[in-house]
C-alpha positions in Angstrom: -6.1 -61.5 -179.9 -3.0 -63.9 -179.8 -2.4 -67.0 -182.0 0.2 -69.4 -182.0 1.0 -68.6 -185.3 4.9 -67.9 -184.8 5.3 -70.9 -182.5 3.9 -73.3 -185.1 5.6 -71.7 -187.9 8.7 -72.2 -186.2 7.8 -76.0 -185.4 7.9 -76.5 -189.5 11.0 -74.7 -189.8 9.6 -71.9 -192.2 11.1 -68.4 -192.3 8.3 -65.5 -192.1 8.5 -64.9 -196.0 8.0 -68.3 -196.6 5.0 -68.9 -195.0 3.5 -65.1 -195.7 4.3 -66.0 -199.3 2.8 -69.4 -199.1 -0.5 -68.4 -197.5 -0.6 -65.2 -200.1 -0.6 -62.8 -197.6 2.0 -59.4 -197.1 4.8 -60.2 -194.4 4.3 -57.1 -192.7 0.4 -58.4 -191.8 1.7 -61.8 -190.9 4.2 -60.3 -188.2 1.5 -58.2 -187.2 -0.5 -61.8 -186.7 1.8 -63.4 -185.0 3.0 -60.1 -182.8 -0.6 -60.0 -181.7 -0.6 -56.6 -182.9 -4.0 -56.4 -185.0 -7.0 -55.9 -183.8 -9.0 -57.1 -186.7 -8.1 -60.4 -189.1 -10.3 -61.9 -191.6 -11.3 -65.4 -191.6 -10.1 -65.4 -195.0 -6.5 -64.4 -193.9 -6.4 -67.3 -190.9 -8.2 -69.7 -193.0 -4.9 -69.0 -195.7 -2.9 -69.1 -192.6 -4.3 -72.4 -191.3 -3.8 -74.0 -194.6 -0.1 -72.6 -195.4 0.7 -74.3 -192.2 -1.1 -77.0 -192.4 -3.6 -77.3 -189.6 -6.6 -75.7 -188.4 -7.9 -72.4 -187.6 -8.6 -73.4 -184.5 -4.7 -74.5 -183.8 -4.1 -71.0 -184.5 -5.9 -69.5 -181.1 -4.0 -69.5 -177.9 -6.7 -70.3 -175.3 
């Protein structure tokens, strides 16, 4: 699955750390989001994502 995760992160001008430590999640699994390199994500993890950033879950989904 890919999300937009890096691209929007990037829009707010936040660093990786920042927003894995914001959204209480380990930097390696957020690079792993955003480098579409997991198979499986909870809804808890996007749902912290989502939030960190400031938007919604589904912002997060490329379509």
């Amino acid at each position: 699955m890919k999300y937009k995760i890096k691209e929007i992160r990037r829009d707010k001008e936040m660093t990786l750390g920042e927003l894995a430590e914001k959204a209480k999640i380990a930097p390696p699994l957020l690079s792993a989001l955003e480098n579409g390199k997991l198979k499986f994500v909870t809804t808890e993890t996007l749902l912290n994502v989502a939030n960190a950033l400031g938007t919604s879950v589904d912002d997060l989904f490329c379509l």
